[in-house]
Every structure is written in C-alpha cells, then in structure tokens.
MDAnalysis code that builds the backbone (N, CA, C; Angstrom):
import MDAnalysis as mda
import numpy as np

u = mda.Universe.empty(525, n_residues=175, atom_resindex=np.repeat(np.arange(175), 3), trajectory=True)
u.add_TopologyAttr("name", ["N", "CA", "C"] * 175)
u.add_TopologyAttr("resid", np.arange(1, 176))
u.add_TopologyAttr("resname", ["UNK", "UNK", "UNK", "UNK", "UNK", "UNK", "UNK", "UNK", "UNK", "UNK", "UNK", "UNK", "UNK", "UNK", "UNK", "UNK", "UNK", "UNK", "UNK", "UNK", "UNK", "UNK", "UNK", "UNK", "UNK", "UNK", "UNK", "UNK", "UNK", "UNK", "UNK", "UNK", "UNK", "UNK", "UNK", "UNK", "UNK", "UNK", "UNK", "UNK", "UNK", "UNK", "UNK", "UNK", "UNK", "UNK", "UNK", "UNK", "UNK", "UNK", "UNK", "UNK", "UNK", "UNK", "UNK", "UNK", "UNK", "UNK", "UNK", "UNK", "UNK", "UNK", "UNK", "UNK", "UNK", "UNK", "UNK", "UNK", "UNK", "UNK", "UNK", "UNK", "UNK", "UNK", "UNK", "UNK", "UNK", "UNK", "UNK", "UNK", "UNK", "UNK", "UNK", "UNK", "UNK", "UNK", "UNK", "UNK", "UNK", "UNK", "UNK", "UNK", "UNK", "UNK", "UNK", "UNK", "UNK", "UNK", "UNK", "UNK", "UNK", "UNK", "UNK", "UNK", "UNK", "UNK", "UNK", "UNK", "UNK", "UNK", "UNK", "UNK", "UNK", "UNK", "UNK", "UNK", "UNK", "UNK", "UNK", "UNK", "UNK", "UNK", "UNK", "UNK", "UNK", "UNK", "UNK", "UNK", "UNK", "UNK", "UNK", "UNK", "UNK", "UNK", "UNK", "UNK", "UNK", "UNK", "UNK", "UNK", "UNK", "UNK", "UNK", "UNK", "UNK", "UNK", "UNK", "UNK", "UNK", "UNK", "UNK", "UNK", "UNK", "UNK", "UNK", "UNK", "UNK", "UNK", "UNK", "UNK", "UNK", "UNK", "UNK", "UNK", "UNK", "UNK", "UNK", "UNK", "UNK", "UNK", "UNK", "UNK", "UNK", "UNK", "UNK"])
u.atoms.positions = np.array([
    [5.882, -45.484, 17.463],
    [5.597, -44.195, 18.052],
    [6.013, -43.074, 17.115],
    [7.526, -42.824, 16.617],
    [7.838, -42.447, 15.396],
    [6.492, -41.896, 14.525],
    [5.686, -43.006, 13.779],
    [5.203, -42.935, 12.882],
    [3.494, -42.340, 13.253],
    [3.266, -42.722, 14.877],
    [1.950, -41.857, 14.886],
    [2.473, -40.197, 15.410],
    [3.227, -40.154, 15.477],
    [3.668, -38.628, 15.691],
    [3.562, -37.858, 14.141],
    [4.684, -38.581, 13.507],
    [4.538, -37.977, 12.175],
    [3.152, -37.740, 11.423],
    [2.379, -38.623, 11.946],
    [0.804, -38.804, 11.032],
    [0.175, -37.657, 12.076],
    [0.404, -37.295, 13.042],
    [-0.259, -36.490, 13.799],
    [0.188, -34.811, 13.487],
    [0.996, -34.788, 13.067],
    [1.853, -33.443, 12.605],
    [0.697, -33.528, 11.619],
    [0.924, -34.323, 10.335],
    [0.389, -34.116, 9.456],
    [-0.854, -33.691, 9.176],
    [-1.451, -34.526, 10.119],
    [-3.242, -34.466, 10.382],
    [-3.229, -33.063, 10.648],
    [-2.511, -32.601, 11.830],
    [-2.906, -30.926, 12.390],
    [-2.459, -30.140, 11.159],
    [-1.441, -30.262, 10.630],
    [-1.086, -28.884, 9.509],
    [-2.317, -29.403, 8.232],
    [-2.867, -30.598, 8.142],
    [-3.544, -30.354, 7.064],
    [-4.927, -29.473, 7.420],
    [-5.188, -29.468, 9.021],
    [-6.466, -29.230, 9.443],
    [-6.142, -27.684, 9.799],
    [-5.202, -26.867, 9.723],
    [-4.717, -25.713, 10.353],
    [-4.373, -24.991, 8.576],
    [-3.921, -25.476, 7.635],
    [-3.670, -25.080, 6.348],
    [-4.529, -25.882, 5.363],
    [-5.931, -25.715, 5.045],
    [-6.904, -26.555, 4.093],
    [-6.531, -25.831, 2.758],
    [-6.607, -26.360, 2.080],
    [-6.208, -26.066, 0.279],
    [-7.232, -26.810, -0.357],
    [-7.813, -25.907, -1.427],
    [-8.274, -27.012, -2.206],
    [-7.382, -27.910, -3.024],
    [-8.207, -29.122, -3.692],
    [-7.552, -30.048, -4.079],
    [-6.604, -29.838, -5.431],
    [-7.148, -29.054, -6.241],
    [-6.403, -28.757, -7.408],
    [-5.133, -27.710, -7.117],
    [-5.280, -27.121, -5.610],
    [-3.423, -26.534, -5.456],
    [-2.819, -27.422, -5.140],
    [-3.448, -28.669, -4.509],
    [-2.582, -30.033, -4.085],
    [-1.781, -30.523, -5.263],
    [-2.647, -30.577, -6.310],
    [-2.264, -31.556, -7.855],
    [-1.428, -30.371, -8.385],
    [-1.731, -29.439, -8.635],
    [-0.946, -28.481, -9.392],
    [0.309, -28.216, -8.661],
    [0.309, -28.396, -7.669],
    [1.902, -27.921, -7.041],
    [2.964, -29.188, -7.107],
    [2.027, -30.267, -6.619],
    [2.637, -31.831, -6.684],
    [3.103, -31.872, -8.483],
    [2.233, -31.137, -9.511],
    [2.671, -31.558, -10.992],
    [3.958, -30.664, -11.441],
    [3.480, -29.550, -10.751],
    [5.103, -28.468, -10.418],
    [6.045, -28.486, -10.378],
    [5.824, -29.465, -8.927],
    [7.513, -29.490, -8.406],
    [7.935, -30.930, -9.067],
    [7.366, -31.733, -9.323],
    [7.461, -33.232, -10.429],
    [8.254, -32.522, -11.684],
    [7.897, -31.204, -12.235],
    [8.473, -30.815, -13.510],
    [9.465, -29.470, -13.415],
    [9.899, -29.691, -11.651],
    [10.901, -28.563, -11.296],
    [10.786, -27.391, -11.799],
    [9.319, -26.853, -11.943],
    [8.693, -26.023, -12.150],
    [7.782, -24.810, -10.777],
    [7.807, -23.634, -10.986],
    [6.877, -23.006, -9.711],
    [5.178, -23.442, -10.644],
    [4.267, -23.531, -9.092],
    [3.217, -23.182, -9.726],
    [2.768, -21.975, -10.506],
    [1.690, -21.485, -11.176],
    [0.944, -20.656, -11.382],
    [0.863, -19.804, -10.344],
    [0.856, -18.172, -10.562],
    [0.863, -17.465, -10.185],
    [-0.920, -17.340, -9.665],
    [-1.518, -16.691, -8.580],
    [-2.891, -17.373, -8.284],
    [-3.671, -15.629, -8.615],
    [-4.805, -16.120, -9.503],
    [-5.211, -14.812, -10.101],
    [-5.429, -13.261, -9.690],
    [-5.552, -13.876, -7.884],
    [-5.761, -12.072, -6.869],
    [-4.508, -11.921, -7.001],
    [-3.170, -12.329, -6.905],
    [-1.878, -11.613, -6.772],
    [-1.827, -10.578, -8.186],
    [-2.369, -11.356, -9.119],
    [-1.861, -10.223, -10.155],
    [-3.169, -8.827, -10.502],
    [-4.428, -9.458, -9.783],
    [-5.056, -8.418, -9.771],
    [-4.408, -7.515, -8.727],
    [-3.810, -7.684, -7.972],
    [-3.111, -6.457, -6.727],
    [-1.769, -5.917, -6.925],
    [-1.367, -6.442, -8.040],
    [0.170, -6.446, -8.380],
    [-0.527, -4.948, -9.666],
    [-1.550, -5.353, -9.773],
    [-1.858, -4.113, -11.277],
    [-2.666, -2.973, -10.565],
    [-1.801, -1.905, -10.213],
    [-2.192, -0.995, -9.117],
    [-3.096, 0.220, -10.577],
    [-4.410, 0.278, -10.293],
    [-4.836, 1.799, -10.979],
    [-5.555, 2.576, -10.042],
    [-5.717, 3.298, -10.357],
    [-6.107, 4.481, -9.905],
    [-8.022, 4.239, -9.905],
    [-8.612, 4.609, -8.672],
    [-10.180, 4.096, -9.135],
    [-10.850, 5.074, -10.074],
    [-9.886, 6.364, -10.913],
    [-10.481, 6.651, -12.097],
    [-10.490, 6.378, -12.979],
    [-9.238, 5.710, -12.908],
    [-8.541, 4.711, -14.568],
    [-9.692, 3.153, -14.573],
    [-10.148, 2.473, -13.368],
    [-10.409, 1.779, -13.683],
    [-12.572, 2.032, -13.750],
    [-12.729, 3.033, -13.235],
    [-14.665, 3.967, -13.521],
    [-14.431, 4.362, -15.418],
    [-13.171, 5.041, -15.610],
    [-13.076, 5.343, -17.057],
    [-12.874, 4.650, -17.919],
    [-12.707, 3.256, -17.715],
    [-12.359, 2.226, -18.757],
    [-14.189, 1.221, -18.742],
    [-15.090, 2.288, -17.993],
    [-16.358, 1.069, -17.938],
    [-17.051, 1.865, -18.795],
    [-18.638, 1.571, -18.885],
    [-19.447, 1.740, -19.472],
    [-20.426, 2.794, -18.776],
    [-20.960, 3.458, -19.288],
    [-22.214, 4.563, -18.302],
    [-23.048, 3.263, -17.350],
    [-23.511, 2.357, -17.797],
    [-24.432, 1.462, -16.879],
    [-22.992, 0.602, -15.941],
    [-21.922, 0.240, -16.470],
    [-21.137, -0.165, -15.578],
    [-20.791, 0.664, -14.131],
    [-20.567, 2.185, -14.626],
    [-20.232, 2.767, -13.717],
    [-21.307, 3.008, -13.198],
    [-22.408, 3.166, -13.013],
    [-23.352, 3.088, -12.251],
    [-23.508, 2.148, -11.391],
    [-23.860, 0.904, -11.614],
    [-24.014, -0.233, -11.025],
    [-22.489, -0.471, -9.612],
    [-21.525, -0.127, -10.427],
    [-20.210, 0.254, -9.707],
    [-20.218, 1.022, -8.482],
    [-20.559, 2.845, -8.849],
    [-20.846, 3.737, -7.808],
    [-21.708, 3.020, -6.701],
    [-23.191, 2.957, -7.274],
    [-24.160, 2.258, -6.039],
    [-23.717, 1.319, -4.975],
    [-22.581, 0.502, -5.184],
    [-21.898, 0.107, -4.260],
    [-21.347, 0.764, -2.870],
    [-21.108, 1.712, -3.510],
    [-20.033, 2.121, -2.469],
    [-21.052, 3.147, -1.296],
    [-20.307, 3.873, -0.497],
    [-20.833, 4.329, 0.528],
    [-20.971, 5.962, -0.104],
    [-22.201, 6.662, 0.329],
    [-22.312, 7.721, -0.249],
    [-21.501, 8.857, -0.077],
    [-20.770, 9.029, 0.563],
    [-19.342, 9.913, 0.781],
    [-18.651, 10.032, -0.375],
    [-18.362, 8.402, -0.623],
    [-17.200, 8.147, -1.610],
    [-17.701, 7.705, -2.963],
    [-19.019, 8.061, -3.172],
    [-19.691, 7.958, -4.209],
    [-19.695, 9.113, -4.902],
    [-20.469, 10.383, -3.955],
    [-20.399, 11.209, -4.575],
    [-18.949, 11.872, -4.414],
    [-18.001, 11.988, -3.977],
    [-16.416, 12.333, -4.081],
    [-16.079, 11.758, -5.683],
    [-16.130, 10.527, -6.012],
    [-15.895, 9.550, -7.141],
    [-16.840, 10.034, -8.288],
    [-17.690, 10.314, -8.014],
    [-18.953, 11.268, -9.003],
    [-18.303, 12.750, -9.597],
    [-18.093, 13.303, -8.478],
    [-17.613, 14.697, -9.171],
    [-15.870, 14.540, -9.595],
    [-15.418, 13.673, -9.129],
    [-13.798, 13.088, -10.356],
    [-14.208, 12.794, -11.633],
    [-15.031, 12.043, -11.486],
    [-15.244, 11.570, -12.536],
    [-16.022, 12.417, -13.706],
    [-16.786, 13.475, -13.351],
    [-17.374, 14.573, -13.925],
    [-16.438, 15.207, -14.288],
    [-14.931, 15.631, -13.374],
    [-14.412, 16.254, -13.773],
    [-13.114, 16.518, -14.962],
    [-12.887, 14.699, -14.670],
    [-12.377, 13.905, -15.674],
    [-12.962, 13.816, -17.030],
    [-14.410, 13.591, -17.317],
    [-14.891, 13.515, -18.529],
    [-15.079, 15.108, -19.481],
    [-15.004, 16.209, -18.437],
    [-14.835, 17.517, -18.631],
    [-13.225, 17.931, -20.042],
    [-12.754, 17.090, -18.875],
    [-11.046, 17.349, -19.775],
    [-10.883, 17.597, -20.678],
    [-10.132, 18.387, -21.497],
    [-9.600, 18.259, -22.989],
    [-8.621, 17.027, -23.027],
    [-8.409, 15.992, -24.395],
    [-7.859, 15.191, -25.053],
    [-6.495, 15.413, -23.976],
    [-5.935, 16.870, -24.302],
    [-4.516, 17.246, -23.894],
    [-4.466, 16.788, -22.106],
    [-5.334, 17.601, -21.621],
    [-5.422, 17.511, -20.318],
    [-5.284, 15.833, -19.815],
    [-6.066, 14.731, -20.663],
    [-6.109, 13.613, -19.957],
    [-4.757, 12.878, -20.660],
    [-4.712, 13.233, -21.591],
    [-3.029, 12.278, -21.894],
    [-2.104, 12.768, -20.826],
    [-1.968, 14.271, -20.354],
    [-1.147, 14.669, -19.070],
    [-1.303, 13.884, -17.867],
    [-2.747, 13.317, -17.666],
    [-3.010, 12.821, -16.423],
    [-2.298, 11.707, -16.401],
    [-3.206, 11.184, -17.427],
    [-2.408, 9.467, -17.645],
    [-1.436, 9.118, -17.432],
    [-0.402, 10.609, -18.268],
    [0.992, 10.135, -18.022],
    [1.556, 10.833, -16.640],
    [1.098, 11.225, -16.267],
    [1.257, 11.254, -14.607],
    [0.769, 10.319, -13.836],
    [0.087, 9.622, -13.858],
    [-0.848, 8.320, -13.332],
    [0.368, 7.135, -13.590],
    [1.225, 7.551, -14.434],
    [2.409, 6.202, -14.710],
    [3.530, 6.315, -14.297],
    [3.854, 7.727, -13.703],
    [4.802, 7.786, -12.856],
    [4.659, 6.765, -11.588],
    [6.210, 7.032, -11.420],
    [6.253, 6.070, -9.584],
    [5.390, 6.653, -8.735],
    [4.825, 5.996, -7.967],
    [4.480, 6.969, -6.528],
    [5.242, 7.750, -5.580],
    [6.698, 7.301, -5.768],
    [7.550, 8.474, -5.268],
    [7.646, 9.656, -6.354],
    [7.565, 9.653, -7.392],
    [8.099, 10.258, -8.259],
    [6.467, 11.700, -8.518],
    [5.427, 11.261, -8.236],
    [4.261, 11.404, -8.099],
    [4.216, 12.422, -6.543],
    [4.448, 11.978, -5.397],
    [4.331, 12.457, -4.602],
    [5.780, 13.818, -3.987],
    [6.608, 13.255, -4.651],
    [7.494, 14.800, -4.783],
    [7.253, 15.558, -5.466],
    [6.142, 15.598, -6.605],
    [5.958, 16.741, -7.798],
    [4.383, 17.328, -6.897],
    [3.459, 16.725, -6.005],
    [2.760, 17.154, -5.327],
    [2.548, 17.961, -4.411],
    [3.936, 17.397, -3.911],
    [4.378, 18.182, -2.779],
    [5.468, 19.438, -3.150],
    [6.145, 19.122, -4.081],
    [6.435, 20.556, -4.663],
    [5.379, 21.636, -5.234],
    [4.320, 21.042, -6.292],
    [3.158, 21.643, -6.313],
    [2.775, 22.559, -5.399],
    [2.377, 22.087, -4.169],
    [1.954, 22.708, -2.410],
    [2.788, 23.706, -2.783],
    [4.085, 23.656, -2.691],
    [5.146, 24.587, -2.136],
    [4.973, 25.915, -3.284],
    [5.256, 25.480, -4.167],
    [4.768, 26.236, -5.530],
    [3.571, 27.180, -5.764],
    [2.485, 26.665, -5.187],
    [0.922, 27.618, -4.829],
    [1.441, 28.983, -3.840],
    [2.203, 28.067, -2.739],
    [2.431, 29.115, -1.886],
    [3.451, 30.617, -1.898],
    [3.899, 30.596, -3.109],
    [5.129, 31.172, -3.260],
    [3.700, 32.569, -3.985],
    [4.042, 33.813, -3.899],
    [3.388, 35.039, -4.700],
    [3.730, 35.316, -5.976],
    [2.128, 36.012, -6.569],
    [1.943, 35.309, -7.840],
    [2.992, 35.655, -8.584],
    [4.072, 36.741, -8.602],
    [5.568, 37.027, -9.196],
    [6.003, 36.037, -9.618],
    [6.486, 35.453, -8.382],
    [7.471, 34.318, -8.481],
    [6.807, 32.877, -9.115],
    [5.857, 32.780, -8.673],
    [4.707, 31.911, -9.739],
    [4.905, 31.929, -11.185],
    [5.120, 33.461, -11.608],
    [4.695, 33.376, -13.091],
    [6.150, 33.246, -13.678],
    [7.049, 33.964, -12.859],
    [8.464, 33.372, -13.115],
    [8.975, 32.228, -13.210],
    [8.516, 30.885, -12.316],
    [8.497, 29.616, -12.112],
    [7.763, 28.914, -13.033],
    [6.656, 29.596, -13.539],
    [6.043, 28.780, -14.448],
    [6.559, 29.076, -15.687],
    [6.880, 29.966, -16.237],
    [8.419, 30.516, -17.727],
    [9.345, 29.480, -17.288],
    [9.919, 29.753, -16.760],
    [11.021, 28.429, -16.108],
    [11.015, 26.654, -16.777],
    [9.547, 26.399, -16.330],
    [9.370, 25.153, -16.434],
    [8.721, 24.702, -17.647],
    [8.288, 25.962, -18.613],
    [7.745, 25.889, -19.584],
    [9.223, 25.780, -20.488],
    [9.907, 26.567, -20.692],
    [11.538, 26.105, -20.754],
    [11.874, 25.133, -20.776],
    [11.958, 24.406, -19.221],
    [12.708, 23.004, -19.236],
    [11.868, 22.382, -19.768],
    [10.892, 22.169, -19.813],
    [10.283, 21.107, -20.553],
    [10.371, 21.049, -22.262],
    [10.724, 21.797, -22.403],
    [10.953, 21.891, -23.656],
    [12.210, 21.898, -23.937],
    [13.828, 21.475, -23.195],
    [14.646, 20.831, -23.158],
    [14.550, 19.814, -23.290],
    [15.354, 19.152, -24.430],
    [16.385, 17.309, -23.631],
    [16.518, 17.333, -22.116],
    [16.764, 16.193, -21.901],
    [17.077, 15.835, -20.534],
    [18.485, 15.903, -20.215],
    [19.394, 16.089, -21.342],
    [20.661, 16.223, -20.723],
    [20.772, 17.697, -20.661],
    [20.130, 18.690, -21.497],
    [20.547, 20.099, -21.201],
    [19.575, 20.864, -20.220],
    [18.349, 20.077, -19.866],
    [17.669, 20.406, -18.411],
    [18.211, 20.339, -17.296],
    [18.912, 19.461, -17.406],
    [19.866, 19.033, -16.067],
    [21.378, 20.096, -15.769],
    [21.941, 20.045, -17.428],
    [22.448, 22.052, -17.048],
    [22.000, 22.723, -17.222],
    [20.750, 23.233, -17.209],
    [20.277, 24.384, -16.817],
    [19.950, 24.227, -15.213],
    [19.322, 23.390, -14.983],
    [19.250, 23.522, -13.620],
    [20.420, 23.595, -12.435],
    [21.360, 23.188, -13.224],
    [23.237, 23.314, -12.520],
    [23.708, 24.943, -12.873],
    [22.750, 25.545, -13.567],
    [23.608, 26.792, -14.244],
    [23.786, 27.885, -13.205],
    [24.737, 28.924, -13.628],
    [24.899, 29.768, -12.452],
    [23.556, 30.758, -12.366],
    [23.485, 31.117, -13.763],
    [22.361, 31.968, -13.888],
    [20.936, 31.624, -13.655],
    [20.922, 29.718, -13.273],
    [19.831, 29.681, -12.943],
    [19.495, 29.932, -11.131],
    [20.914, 29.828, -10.613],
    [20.529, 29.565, -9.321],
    [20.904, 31.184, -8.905],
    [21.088, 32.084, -9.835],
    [21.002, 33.737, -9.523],
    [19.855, 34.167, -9.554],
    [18.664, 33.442, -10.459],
    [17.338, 34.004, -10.504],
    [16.461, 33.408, -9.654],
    [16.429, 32.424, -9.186],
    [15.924, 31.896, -8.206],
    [16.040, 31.340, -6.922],
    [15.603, 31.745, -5.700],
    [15.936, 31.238, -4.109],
    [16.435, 29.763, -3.674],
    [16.799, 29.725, -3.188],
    [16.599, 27.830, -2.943],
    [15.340, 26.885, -2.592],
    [14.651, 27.419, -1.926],
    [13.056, 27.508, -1.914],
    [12.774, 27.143, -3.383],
    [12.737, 28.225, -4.111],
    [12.324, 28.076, -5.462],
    [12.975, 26.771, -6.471],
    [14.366, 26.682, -6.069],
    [14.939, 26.029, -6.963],
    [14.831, 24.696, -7.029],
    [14.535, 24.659, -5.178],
    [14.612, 23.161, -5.117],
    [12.874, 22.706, -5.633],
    [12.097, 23.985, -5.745],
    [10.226, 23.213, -6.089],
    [10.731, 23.139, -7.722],
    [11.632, 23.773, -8.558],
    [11.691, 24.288, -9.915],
    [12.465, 22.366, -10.356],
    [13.282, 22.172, -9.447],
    [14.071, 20.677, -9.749],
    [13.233, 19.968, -9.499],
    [12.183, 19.973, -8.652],
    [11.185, 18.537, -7.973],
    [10.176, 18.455, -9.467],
    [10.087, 19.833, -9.580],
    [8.928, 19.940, -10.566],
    [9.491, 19.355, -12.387],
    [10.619, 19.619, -12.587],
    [11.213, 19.407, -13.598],
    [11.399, 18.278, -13.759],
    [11.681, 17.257, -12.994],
    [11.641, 15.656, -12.791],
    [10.690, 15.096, -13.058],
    [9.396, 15.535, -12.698],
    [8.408, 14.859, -13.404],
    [7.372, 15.654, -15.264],
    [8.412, 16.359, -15.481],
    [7.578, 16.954, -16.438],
    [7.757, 16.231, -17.680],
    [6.236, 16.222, -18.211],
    [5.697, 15.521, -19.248],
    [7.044, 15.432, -20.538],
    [7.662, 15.202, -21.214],
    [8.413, 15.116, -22.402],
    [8.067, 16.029, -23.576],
    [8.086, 16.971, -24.234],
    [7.138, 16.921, -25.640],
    [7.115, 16.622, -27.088],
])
C-alpha cells in the first residue's frame, strides 16, 4: 500500500508539473555534479530591464517598423513621436539620456519628481536654481556635498528649494 501511494503522488505531481525532457536530464546532470542548473533564457531576458527606446534605437529603420506595426495604435504613435524626438537630439543631449536611463529607478524617480517641483517654483528662483546646479555639477562629490551643508547655501535658498536643489544634485551627470 506504501508503495502505490508513493507512485500515485508521483503520477499526480508529474501530471500537475510537466517539464520537458531535457530540464529532467539537465537538472538530474546538475545536481549529479553538485552543480545549479542553467539559468533559463526568459529570466535573463527580464532581468535586462531597457527602456522601449533603448531597445527601437538599437534596431534598424525596417526593424523598427515591422516592430511599431505590432503594437496598438495609441502606443505606436506615442513610441513614434519618442522616437522622432530622440533621433532629433544632439550627440550631448543623448549621452545625458543614456546616462540617466542607468540610473536606479529610485534614483530616477526622485530627480523627476524634484524636476515637477522645480517647474513650479517662478522663473527667479528657476534661474537661480539652475546657476546653483550648474555649480554643483561642476564640483567633486565630496565638495558638493559641502556646499550643499553650507550656511550660505541654505541662506540663499528656501527649504522647498533646497530640498529640489539636493534631489536634483544627486543625480547630476559628472563632467
């Protein structure tokens, strides 16, 4: 009795979990050589996160065509005029992107959202904020970090300001 139970487990998980035969052999040759299997090729296509302009800009004019026509016309033409607007760019402009495209996504979405905050401020304080950051960026990273501790920086600017002037300074390009 034992043994048709066990064969009956087995039968159902093989019929509830089907594999093909070569993950059978490859995992059985695996764990034989106290080894993990192979990593299985969609994980690392999903593990390599781009952006769907990085990956329209790395094709061909007939690639990206054939590409667009896929999709639904909303997000075709949305993806059409990026991509127009992308090929527009100066050299300078797209090495900026890129290297914003390689930031974290946290790191990405606090400089966005400081951005927001930043539009909203009048154009004064705008053009003051943007001297500012034209500055730090053109600091090291250890003397950006006192300036942004300095007294005189937090005399010229609100906290409002200071805290979009620090969000913004965190992600700025190197030069």
């Amino acid at each position: 009795m034992g043994k048709s139970l066990i064969r009956l487990i087995l039968v159902v998980a093989a019929l509830l979990l089907p594999l093909p035969k070569e993950v059978h052999a490859q995992s059985r040759r695996a764990m034989s050589q106290g080894r993990k299997p192979p990593p299985r090729p969609e994980k690392a296509l999903r593990s390599a996160k781009q952006t769907p302009i990085e990956q329209f800009k790395r094709m061909t004019p007939v690639e990206r065509q054939q590409e667009l026509a896929k999709l639904p016309v909303d997000r075709r033409d949305k993806l059409q005029r990026q991509l127009e607007h992308y090929d527009q760019m100066t050299p300078a402009q797209k090495e900026r992107l890129d290297w914003f495209n390689q930031l974290p996504p946290g790191r990405q979405k606090d400089f966005r959202n400081a951005f927001d905050r930043f539009k909203s401020q009048p154009q004064d304080r705008r053009q003051a904020m943007r001297q500012e950051l034209q500055h730090l960026k053109n600091l090291p990273e250890e003397d950006r970090q006192s300036r942004l501790a300095s007294p005189d920086f937090h005399s010229r600017y609100s906290k409002d300001e200071q805290h979009i002037l620090t969000d913004m300074a965190g992600s700025l390009q190197p030069e």
